[in-house]
N, C-alpha and C positions, 0 to 999 in steps of 0.2 A: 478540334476543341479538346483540351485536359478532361478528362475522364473527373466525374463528379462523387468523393465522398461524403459522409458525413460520421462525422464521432460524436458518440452522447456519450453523457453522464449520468451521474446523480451525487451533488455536492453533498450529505450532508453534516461536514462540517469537519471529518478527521482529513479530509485532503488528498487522499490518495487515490479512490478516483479519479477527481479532478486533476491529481497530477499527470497519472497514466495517459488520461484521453489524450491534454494536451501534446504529453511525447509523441504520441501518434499522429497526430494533427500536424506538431512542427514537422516531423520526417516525412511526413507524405508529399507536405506542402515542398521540402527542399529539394522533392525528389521530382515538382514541375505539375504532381494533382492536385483541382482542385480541390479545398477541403472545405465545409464550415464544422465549426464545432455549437455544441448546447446544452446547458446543463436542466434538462427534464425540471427540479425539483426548481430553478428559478424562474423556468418559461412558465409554469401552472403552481404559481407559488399562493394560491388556492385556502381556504380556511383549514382544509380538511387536510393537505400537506403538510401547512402549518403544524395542525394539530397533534398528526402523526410522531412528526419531527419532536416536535417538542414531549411525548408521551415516554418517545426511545430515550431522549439521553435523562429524562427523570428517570426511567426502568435502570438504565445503565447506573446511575449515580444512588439510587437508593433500595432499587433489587436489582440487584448484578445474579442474585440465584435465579427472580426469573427467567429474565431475558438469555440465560446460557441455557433455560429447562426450554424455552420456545425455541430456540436457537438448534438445541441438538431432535425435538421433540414434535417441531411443527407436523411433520408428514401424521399424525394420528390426530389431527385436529379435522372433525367432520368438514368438510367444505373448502379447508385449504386451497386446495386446488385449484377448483373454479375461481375462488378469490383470486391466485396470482397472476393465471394467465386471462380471465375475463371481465373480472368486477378491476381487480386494480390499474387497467387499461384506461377506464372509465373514468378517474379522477383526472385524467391528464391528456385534456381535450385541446387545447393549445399545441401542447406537443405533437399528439396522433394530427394535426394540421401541418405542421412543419413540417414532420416525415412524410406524409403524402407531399405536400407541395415540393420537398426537396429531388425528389426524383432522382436520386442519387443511384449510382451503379451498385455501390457497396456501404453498407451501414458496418459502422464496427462501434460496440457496447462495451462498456467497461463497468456496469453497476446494473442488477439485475431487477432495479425498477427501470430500466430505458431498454435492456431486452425486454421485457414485459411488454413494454407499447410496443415495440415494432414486431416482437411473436403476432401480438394482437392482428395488428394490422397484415399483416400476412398472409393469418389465418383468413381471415375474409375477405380475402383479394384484392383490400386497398393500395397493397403496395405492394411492385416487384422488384426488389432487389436481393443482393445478394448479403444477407446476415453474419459477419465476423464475431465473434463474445469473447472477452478475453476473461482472466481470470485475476483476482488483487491478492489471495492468500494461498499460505503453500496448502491447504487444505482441498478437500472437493465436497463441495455442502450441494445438497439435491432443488436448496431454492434455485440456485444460479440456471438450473439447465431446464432448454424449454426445447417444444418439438421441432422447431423452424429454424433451430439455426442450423446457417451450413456450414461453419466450420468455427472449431475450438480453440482458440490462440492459448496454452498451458506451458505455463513455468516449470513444468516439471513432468518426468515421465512417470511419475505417479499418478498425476490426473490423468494422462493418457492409460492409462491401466486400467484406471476407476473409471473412465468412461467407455472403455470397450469395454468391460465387463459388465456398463449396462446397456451394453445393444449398439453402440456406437461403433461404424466403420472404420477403419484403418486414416481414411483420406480424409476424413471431417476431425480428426482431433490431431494437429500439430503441436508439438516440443519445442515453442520457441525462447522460452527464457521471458523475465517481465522485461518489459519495453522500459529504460529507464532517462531519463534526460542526457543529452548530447556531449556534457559534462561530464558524465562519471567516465563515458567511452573516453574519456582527451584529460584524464587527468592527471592534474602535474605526478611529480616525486614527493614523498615525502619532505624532503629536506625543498623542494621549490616551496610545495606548498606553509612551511612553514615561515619561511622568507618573507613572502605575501603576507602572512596573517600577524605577523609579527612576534611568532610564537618562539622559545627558545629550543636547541637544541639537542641539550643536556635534562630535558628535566618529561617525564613522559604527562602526555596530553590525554586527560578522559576528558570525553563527551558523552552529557547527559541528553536524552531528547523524550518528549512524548509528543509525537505527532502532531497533526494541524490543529490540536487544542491542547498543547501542552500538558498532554493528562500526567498525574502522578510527579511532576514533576518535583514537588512540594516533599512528597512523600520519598523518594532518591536521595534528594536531598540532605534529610534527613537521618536519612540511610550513613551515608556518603562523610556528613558529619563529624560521625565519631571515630572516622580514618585517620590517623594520622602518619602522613606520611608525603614528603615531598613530589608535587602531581599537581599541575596546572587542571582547575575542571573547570569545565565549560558549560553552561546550561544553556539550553538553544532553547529558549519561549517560541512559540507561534506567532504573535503579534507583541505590538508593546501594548496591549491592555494585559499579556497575560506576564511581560516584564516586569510590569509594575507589581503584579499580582505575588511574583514570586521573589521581588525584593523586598515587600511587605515582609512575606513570610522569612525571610532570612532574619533582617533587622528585628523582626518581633523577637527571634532565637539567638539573636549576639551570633550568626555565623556568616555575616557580610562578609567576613576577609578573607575565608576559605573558598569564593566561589566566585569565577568570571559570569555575569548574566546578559545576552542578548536577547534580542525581539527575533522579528523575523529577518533569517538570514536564506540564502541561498547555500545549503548545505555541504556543498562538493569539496570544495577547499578544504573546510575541515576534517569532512571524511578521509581527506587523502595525508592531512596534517597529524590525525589524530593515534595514541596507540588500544585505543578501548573505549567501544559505545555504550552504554546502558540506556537503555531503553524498552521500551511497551515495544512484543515481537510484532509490528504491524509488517505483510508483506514489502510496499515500495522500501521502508527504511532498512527491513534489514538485505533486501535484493542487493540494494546499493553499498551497504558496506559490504555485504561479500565478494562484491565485483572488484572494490578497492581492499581486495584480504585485510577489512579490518576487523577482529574477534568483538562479538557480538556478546553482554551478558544482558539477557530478559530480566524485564522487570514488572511488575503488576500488570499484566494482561488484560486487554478489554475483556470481558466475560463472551461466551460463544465464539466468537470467529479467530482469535490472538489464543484462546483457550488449546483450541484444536491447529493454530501455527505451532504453539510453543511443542504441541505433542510431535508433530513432524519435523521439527526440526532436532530437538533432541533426539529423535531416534537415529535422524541423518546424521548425528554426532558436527552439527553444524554451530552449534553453538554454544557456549559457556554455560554452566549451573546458573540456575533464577536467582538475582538477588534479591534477596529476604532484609525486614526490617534491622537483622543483626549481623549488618554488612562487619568489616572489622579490617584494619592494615593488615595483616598477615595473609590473607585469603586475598587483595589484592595484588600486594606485592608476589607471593604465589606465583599470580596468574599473570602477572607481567612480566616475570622471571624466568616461568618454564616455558624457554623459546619453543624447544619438543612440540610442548601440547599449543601453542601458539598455531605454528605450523600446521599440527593435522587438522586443527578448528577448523583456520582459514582456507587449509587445502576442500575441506569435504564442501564448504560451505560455497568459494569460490566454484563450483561443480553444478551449481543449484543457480546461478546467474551468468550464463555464460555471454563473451562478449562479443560475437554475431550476433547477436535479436535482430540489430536496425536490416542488415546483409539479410535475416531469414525471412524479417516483415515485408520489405521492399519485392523482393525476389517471390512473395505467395500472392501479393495483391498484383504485382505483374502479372504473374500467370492467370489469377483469374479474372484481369481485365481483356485477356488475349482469346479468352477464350472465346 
């Protein structure tokens, strides 16, 4: 019988989670294990989820100070603690049933309310398996880490640094790179993928993105605007509610004709099409262009987690200066032109997503189903 995993999540609502679990899920599955996958926040989609849910992205949209002050500041909050690994297990009783009923050899977590339940369960002997955690930002935040897992799937050998340095053994923190969809591993040339998309040649291609809700894309935009300079841009919306959202706002500003907008696309093509991303630094999007060397410039940051990406990665010298509300043609064209600094971006940044994951993932869940 295929040896039995299970990947959790927790959706809620920028996508990146849920896109990681998935890549794990699909390669494990091609690789002949069983797998099921689950996303914690819609198994126990609950009042008090609900409510959560909906509390953070009002925090995020109208105090983006707090949520970066809770964000870097939780560990001195009386009780913390006990909340993460005990009380918030408790909301997601449905879920703590699956994990026990799934009886799985290996649980792998990518969102650290679904370590939470299965810590939980661990701790009190509900469940024996073996715990994989992986991690979504080039950061290392002290929510994420709990006593029971056995081993740390990190993008970087920074987290492996930060986690031995707090007590963590050699063999439980692994350097595999983020696990990225199957796509980026297989993707075309430039010039195929432009072919495909039907994109030109001669004339260089930005892409705009904010993540699985389109954040700030509004605001890039507007940035973006008052460029003027021959440059096919491309706005990748989340869904067509958020297409519509951002043709509104073009049309309201007479700047329909400066900008391609799609819904939801499957992004590889473009990435491999394209000469320049702007985007919010969220971990999977920018993993994925540095796998495909494409120069990466940040743009309005989530508050807390993208806060503390953007600082890691400028210091890895991995990506472009933030752009600010007073984008302007000359500071792109710049940075389209100095092939030089081109080069070292996507040299340091390519370094930070290396293309073995699926060969390191495969090859560690092997040995510890052997064992």
């Amino acid at each position: 019988m295929a040896k039995s995993i299970l990947v959790l999540y927790a959706n809620s609502g920028f996508h990146g989670h849920k896109a990681i679990a998935e890549n794990y899920a699909n390669l494990l599955k091609d690789k002949g294990y069983r797998v099921n996958i689950a996303d914690v926040y819609d198994i126990d989609r609950n009042l008090i989820v609900k409510l959560g849910l909906s509390c953070y992205f009002l925090v995020l949209r109208r105090t983006p100070w707090l949520w970066r002050w809770l964000y870097n500041y939780w560990i001195f909050i009386p009780g913390v603690e006990w909340f993460r690994t005990s009380l918030l297990p408790c909301v997601f009783p449905v879920s703590r049933n699956l994990i026990t009923a799934a009886n799985a050899e290996i649980v792998i977590t990518t969102h650290p309310v679904s370590t939470s339940i299965v810590n939980y369960l661990i701790s009190r002997g509900r469940v024996r398996t073996i715990l994989f955690t992986t991690f979504s930002d080039w950061h290392t935040q002290e929510f994420w880490i709990f006593p029971f897992v056995d081993k740390y799937l990190v993008p970087s050998k920074l987290h492996r640094d930060e986690l031995i340095q707090r007590g963590y053994k050699d063999e439980q923190v692994i350097v595999t790179g983020m696990l990225l969809a199957n796509e980026y591993y297989q993707a075309p040339t430039k010039e195929e993928a432009r072919l495909l998309l039907s994109l030109p040649n001669d004339t260089p291609v930005i892409l705009v993105m904010g993540g699985g809700k389109g954040w700030a894309i509004e605001k890039i935009a507007a940035a973006l605007a008052k460029v003027r300079m021959d440059a096919q841009i491309i706005l990748i919306g989340s869904s067509e509610v958020r297409k519509t959202e951002i043709l509104r706002d073009l049309v309201a500003n007479n700047w329909q004709e400066r900008f391609e907008v799609t819904g939801f696309v499957e992004p590889s093509l473009y990435f491999a099409a394209a000469d320049l991303l702007i985007s919010k630094p969220g971990g999977l999007t920018t993993a994925q262009a540095f796998l495909l060397k494409l120069p990466v410039i940040p743009a309005f940051p989530l508050p807390g987690h993208e806060d503390e990406n953007l600082k890691v990665l400028m210091n890895s010298k991995a990506t472009l200066p933030l752009l600010g509300h007073n984008a302007c043609a000359n500071d792109l064209l710049r940075i389209l032109r100095h092939k030089k600094r081109l080069e070292q971006v996507t040299s340091a940044a390519y370094s930070l997503s290396p293309a073995h994951t699926p060969e390191k993932i495969v090859d560690l869940v092997r040995s510890e189903l052997c064992t």
